[in-house]
LOBA-271736 format. One record per atom (N, C-alpha, C): x, y, z; chain; atom name. Coordinates in nm, 3 decimals. Example, Ala and Ser with C-alpha at 12.3 -4.5 7.8 and 13.67 -1.06 7.14 Angstrom:
<nodes>
1.319; -0.569; 0.780; A; N
1.230; -0.450; 0.780; A; CA
1.320; -0.330; 0.780; A; C
1.285; -0.225; 0.708; A; N
1.367; -0.106; 0.714; A; CA
1.290; 0.003; 0.787; A; C
</nodes>
This chain:
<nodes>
-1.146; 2.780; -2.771; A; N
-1.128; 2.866; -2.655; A; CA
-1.063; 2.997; -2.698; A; C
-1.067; 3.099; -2.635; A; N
-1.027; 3.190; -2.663; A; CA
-0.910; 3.258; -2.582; A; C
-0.863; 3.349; -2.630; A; N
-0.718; 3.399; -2.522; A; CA
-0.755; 3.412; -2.392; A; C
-0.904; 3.470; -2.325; A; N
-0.947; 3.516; -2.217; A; CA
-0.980; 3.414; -2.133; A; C
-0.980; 3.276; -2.183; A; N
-1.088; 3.145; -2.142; A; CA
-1.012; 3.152; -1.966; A; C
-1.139; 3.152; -1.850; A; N
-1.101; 3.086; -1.746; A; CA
-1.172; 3.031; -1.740; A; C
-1.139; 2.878; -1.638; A; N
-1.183; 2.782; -1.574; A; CA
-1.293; 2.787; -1.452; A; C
-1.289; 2.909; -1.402; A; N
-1.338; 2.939; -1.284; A; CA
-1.337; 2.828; -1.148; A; C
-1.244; 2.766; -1.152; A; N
-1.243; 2.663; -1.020; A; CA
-1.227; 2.512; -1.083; A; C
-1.246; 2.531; -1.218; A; N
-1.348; 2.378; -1.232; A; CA
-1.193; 2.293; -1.236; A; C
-1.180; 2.163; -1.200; A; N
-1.069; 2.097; -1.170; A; CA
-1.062; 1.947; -1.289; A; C
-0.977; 1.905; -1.306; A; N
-0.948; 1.775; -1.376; A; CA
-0.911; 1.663; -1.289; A; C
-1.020; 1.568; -1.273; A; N
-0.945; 1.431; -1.186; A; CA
-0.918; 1.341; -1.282; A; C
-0.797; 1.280; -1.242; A; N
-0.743; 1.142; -1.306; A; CA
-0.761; 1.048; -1.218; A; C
-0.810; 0.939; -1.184; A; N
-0.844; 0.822; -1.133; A; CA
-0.828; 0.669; -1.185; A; C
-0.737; 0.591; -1.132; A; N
-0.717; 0.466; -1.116; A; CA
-0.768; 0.393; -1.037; A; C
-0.842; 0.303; -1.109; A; N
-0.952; 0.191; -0.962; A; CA
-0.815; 0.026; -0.994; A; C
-0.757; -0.004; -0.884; A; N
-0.727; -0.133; -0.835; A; CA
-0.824; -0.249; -0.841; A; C
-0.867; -0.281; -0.911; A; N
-0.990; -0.427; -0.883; A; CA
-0.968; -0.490; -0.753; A; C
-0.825; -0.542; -0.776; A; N
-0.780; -0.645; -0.661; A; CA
-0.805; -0.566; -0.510; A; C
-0.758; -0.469; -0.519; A; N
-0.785; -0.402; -0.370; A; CA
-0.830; -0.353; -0.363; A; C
-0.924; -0.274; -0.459; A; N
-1.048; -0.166; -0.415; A; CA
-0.976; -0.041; -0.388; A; C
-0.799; -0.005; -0.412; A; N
-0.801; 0.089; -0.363; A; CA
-0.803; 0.185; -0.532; A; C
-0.812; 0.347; -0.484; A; N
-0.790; 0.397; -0.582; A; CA
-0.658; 0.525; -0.596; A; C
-0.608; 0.557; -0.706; A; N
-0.528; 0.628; -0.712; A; CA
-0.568; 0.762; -0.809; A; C
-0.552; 0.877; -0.707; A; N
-0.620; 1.006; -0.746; A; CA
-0.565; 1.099; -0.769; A; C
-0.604; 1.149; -0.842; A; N
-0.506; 1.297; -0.831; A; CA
-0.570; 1.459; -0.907; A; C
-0.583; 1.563; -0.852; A; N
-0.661; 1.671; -0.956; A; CA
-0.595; 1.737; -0.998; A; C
-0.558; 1.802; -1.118; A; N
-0.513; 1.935; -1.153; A; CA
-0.612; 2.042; -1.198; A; C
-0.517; 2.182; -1.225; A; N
-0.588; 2.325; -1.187; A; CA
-0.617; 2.299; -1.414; A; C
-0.571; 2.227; -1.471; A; N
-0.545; 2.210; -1.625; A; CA
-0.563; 2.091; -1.668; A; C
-0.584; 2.049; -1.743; A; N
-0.664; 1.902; -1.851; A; CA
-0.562; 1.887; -1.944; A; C
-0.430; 1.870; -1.906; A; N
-0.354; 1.900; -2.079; A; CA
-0.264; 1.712; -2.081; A; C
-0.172; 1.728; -2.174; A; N
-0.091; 1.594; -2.177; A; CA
0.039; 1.631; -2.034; A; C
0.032; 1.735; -2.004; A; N
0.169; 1.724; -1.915; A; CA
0.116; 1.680; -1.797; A; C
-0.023; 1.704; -1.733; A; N
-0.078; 1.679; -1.635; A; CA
-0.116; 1.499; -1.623; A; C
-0.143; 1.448; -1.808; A; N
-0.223; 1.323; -1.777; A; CA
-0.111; 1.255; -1.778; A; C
0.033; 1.327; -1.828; A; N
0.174; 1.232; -1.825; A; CA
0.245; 1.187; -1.689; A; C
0.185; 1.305; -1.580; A; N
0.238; 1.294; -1.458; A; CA
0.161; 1.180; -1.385; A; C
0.014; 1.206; -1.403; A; N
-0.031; 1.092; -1.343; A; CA
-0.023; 0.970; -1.372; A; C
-0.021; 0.910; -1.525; A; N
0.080; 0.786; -1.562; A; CA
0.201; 0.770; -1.486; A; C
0.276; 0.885; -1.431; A; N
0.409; 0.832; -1.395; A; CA
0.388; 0.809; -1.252; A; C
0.281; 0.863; -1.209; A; N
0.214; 0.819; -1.072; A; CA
0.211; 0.692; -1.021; A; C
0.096; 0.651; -1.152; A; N
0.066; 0.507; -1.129; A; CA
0.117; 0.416; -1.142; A; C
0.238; 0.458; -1.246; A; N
0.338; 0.368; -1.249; A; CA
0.430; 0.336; -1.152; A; C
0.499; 0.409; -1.091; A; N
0.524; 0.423; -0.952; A; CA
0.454; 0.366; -0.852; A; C
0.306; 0.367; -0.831; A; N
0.260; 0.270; -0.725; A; CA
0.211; 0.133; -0.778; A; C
0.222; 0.058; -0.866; A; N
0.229; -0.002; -0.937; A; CA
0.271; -0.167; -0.926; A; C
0.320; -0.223; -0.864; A; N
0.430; -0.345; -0.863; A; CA
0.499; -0.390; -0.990; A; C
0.635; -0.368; -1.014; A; N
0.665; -0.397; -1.179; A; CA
0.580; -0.556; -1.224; A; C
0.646; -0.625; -1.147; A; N
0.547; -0.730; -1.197; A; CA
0.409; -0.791; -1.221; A; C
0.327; -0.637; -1.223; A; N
0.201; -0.671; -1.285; A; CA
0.210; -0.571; -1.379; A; C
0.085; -0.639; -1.469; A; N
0.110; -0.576; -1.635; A; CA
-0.069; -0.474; -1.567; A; C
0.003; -0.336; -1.596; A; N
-0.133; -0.245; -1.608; A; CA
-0.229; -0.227; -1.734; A; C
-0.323; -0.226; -1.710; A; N
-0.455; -0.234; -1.831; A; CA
-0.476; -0.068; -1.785; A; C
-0.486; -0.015; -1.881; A; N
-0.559; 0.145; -1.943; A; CA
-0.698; 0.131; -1.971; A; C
-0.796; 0.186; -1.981; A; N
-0.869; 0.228; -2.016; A; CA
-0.916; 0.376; -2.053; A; C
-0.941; 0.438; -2.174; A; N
-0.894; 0.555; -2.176; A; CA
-1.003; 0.602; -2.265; A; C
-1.069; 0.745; -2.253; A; N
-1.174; 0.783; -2.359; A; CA
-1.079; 0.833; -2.457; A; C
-1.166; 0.928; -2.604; A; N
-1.098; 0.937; -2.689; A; CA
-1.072; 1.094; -2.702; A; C
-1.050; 1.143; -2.568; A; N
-0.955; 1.276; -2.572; A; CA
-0.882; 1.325; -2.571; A; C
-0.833; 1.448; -2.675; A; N
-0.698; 1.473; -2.748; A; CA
-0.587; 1.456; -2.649; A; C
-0.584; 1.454; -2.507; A; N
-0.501; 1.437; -2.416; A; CA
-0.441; 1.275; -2.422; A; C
-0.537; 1.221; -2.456; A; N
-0.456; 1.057; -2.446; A; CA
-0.423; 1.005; -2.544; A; C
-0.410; 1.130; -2.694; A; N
-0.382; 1.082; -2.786; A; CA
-0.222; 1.168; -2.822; A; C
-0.187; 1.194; -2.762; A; N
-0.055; 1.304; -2.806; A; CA
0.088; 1.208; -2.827; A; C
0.182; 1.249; -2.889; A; N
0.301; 1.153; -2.882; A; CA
0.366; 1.132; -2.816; A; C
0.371; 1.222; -2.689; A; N
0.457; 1.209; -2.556; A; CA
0.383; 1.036; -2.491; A; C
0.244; 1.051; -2.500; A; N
0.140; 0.948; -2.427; A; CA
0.154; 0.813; -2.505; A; C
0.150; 0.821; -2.637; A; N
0.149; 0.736; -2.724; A; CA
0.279; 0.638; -2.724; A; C
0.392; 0.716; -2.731; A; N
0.510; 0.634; -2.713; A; CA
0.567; 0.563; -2.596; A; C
0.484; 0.551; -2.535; A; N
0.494; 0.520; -2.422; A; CA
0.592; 0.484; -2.293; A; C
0.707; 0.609; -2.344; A; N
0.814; 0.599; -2.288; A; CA
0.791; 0.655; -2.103; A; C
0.658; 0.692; -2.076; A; N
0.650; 0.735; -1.919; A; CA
0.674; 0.549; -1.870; A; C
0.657; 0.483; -1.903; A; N
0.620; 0.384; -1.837; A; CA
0.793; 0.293; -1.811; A; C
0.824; 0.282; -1.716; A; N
0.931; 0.246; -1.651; A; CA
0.957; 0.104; -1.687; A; C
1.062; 0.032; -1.794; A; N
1.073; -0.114; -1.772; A; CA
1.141; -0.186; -1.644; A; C
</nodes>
């Protein structure tokens, strides 16, 4: 990308599907980066019940590979 790069509108959704309830947990930002995909981890963690263990599924983009994400300190014991 270059210094000038805009987006022109285009948006980033993060999405969590619930199996058990069908519901989902959404959220868009105006940016695609790790601070955005860190917030929505702390989202989901938050709606969450501690006592179920969450499963990830995650593609292999540089966003879900950073060390903030990796260490997995968003996630609340």
């Amino acid at each position: 990308m270059t210094h000038d790069y805009v987006r022109h509108g285009t948006t980033s959704l993060f999405a969590a599907f619930d199996l058990a309830s069908g519901s989902v947990i959404a959220q868009h930002y105006r940016r695609h980066r790790h601070q955005e995909f860190l917030r929505f981890l702390k989202l989901i963690d938050a709606a969450v019940p501690k006592d179920l263990d969450l499963h990830l599924v995650l593609d292999n983009y540089a966003t879900h590979k950073t060390p903030k994400v990796n260490d997995r300190q968003w996630a609340q014991s």
